[in-house]
N, C-alpha and C positions, 0 to 999 in steps of 0.2 A: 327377095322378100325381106332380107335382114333391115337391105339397105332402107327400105321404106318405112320400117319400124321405127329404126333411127334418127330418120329425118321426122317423122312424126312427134317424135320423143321431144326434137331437138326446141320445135317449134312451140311444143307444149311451154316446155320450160322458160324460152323467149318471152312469149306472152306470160307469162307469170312473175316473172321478171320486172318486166312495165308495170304490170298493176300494181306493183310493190313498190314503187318508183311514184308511180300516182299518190297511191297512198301518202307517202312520203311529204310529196311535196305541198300534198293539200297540210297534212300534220303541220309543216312550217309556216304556211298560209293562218293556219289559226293560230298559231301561238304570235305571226304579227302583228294579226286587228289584237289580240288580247293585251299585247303590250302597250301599242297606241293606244285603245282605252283606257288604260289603269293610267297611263302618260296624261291623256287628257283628263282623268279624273285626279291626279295630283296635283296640274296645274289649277285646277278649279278652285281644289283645299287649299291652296298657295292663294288666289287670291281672296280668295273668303276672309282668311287670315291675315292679310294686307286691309283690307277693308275695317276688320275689325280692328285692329289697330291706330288705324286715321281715326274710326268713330271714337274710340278709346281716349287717345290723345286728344281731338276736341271738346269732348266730354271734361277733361281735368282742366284743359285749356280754360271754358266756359267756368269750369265750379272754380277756377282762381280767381279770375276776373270777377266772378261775382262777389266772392270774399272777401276780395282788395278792396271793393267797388262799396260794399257795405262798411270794411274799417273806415274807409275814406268818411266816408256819411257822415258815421258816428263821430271822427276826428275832426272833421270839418278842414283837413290839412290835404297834404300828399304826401305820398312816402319818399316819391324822388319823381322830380320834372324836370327835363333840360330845356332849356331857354329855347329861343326860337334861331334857326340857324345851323343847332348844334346837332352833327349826327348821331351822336354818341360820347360813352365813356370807354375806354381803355384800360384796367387795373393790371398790372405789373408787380413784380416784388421777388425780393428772394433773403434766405435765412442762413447763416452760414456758425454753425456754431467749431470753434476751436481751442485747442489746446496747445499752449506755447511754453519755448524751456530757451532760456539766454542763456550759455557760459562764456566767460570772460576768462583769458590764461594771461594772468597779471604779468608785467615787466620785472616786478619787485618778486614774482616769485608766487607760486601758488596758485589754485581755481578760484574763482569769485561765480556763484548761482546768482547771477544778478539780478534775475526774474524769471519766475514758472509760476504759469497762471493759465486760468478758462476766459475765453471772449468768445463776444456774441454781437453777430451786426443783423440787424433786422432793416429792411428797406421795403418800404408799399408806396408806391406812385401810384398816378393817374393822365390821362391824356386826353383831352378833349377837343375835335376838329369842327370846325365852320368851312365846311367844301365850297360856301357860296362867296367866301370870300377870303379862303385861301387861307386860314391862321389855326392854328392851333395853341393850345395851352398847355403846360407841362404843371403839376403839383407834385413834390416827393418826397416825402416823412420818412427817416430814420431813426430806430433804437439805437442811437451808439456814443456817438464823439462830436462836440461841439469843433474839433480841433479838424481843418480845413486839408489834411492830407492823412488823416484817419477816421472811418466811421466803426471800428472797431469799440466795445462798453465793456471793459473787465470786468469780472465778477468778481462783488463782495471785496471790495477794496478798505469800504471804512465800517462796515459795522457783516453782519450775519445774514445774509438772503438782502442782500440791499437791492433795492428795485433801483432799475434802470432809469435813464432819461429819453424823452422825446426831441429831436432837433430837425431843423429843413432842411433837406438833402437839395432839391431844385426847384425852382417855381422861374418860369421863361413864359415867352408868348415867341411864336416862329411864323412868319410870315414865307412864303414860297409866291414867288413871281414867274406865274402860269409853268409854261415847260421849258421856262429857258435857264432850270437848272441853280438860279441861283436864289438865295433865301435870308433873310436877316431874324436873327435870333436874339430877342432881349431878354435880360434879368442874369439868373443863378441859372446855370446849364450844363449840363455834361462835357468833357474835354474836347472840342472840335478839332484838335491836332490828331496827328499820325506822330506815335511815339512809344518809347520803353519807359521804363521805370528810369530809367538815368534822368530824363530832363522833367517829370514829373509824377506824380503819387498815383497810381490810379484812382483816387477815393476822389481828387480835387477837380473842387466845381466852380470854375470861372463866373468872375460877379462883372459884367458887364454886357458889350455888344457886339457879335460875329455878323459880319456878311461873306456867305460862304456860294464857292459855286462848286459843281459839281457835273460830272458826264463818263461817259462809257472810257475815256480815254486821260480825261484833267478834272484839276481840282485843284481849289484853293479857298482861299482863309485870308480876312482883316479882320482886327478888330481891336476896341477901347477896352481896360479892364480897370477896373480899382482895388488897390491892394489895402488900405486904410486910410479911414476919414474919423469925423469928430474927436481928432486924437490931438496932441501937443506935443512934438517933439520936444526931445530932454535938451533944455536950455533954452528954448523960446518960449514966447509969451504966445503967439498968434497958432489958430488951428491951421494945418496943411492937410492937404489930399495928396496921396501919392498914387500915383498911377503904370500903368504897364500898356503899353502899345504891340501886337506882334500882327504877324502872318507869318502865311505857310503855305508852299503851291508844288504841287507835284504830278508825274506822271503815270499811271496806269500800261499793263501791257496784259493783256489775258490771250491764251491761244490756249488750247485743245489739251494740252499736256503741261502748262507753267501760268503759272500769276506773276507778276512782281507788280512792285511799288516803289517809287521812286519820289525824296519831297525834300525840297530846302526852305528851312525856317530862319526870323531871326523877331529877337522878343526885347525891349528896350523896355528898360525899368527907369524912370524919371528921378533926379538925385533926392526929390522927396523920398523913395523907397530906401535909398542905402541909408538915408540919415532916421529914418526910424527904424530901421533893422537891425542898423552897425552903429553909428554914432553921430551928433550933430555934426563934427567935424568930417564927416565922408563925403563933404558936397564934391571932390575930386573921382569919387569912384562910384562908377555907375554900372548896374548892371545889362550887359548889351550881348547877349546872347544869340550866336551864331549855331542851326543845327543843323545835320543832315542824316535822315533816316534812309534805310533803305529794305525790304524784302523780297524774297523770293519763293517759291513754294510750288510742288507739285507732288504727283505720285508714283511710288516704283510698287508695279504688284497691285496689292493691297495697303502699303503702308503710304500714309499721305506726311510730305515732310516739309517744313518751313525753315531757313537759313533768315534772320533777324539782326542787322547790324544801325548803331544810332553812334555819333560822333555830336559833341557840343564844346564851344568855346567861350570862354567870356573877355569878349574884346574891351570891357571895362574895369577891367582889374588896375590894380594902381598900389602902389610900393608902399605910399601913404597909410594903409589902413590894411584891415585883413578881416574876412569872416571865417576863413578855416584854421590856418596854424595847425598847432596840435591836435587841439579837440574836437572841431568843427567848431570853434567860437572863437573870437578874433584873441589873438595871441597876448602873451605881457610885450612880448620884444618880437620886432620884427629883420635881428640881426640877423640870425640863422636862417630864415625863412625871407621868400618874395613871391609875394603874391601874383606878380607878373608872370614868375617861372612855373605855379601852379593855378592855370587857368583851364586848363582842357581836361574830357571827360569823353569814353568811349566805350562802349560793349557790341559783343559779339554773342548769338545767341542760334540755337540750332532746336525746336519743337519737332517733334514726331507722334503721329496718330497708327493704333493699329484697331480698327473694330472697337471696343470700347475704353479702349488702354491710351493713356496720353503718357508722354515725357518729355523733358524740357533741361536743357543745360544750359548757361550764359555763364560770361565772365565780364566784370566789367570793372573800368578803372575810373575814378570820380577823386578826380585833384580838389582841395580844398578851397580855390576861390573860382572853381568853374562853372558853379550853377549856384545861383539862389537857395538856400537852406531852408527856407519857408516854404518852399513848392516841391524838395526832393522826396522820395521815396522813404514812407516812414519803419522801413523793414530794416534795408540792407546793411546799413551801417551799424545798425543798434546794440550786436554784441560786442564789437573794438570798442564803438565811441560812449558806451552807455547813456545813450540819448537817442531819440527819435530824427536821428537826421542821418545823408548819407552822403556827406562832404568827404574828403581827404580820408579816403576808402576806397579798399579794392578787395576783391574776392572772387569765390565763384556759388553759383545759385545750382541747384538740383530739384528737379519738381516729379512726383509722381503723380498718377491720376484713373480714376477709374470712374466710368459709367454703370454706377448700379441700375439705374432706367434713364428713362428719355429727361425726368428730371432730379433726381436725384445722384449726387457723384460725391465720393471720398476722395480725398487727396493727400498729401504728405510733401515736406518740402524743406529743406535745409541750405542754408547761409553761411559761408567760410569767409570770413572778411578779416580784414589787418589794417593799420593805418598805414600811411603813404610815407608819413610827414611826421613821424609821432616828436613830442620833446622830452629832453633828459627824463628815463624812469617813465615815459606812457606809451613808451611799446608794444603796446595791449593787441590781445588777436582775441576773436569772438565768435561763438556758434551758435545761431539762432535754428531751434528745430520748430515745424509749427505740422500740426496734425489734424484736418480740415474735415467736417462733416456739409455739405450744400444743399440746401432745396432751390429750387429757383418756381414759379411759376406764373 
């Protein structure tokens, strides 16, 4: 009898069990439709809110166009039309304000504060394309420096809050011949080389004609330039044109984990340019400029790193004459000195990225008759030579840098240079600090 109570018992409890279980699983059944509905009724409110949105935006759309549409009326003008052909404009610019400190440690003994001053380069371009026939136009306005390897405008030089000037940064027209890579570019235009500061200023804009080609693998460069016209060299009666001839062609190599770049240049300066630069008598010495650039660059980690090396000669140097000597300007005597023996110029330079931190070292040696003085870098030499040039100088560069946002970046950077070649008593060594604030957009 026990037994059968038991099993009785057992069965009750089984069965009570399942319906508990039922229960159960109906309970989860409801709370699924419940979620799917509220799901489907938040998608609903999601697009209601899409919707209203589009009407919103067309709504301000319509009330601008009408508002244009009536100044127009009333003006009987336009506010801006582009020509027929033209897809667009392009606007560019950036603002770069800085603080700079020279010191000069004299030969004779002593510091010289040579200059500590605020600068300001402001730059707004424009660009405007004709897809239908391949051309573009370049326009580009600067606050700064009329001076062709500076667009830096110090502040308050001659008087109290003295307002700045306006000059042309660039105005070109670029023709591109379909996709075979290759393009001719006239006017005032941006540097079309591959190059450091050794064999040119970053700021300087080529006044003449490039035909450049380019591709995944090569690249190169011809082109005519004019260095000055309507001018009279000192001793003649008749105006001359001097001019400058170069290319540049190199190779590409990109794989998965390395870039490099590889380009040999060379840049012939016509004896019109040494005799307006050096003296009517320099028709013997010509500038003929042999380069070769070279970089590399990949990543370890996180850090992205770039190795920078440029080598230049000047195969027209000549014993006759000199533009560096001591000072970067052509010497009294050219006993001590030959300008044949200081013809070449070379740096070595190593950049590093980490997230939004940049760094940057070079060293670099710049013999006094091995580059053109009117085209070099207006920074490097400036505290040995107290002048804006960087002939017959050597030193080393340090850059720091930071990415406040995507356009916005601080910087900081300092200049240790010495002369090569100095003469009796201008043994001079020189340190340029410069303290960088950037907008670009």
């Amino acid at each position: 009898m026990k037994k059968w109570i038991a099993l009785a018992a057992s069965i009750a409890m089984t069965a009570a069990h399942a319906n508990s279980n039922d229960d159960i699983l109906r309970k989860i059944e409801d709370m699924q439709r419940q979620v799917q509905a509220q799901q489907e009724m938040i998608q609903q409110l999601r697009s209601q809110l899409d919707e209203q949105r589009t009407t919103t935006t067309e709504i301000v759309r319509q009330e601008v166009e009408t508002a244009v549409g009536k100044g127009l009326a009333q003006s009987g003008g336009s506010v801006l039309t582009l020509g027929k052909g033209i897809e667009g404009l392009t606007l560019t610019g950036d603002l770069r304000l800085r603080y700079e400190s020279i010191d000069t440690d004299l030969d004779t003994g002593g510091d010289l504060k040579y200059k500590s001053r605020f600068r300001h380069r402001v730059r707004l371009g424009g660009v405007w394309k004709n897809p239908s026939e391949s051309w573009e136009v370049g326009l580009g306005l600067e606050a700064g420096s009329s001076d062709g390897t500076s667009a830096n405008q110090s502040w308050n030089t001659s008087s109290p809050w003295q307002s700045g000037s306006l000059y042309l940064d660039y105005a070109y027209a670029k023709h591109k011949f379909g996709d075979s890579g290759m393009s001719l570019t006239l006017g005032q235009h941006k540097s079309p080389w591959k190059n450091t500061f050794l064999t040119f200023d970053g700021d300087l804009r080529p006044t003449g004609a490039t035909l450049a080609y380019d591709s995944d693998l090569a690249f190169a460069t011809i082109g005519a330039y004019n260095i000055r016209s309507d001018s009279t060299i000192a001793g003649k009666t008749d105006q001359s044109l001097a001019n400058m001839f170069g290319g540049q062609a190199g190779m590409k190599f990109k794989t998965d984990a390395l870039n490099a770049l590889f380009a040999l240049g060379f840049f012939y300066y016509d004896e019109e340019t040494s005799q307006f630069q050096l003296a009517a008598a320099a028709d013997d010495y010509n500038y003929q400029i042999g380069t070769a650039y070279a970089e590399v660059g990949g990543k370890i980690g996180n850090v992205g790193l770039k190795a920078v090396g440029e080598f230049a000669m000047n195969f027209g140097a000549d014993n006759d004459v000199s533009q560096g000597g001591a000072y970067g300007k052509a010497p009294t005597t050219l006993a001590a000195y030959k300008p044949e023996d200081n013809n070449m110029a070379w740096t070595l330079g190593l950049q590093a990225k980490v997230d939004k931190f940049s760094a940057n070292y070079a060293y670099a040696h710049i013999e006094g008759d091995s580059i053109p003085w009117f085209v070099s870098d207006s920074d490097f030499g400036v505290g040995a030579l107290r002048s804006s040039r960087s002939v017959n100088v050597k030193g080393h560069v340090l850059g720091l840098g930071y990415a406040v946002t995507k356009n916005f970046s601080v910087g900081a950077s300092a200049m240790f240079t010495s002369l090569i070649e100095p003469a009796a008593g201008k043994d001079d060594e020189g340190t340029l600090f410069q303290f960088d604030a950037v907008y670009k957009f």
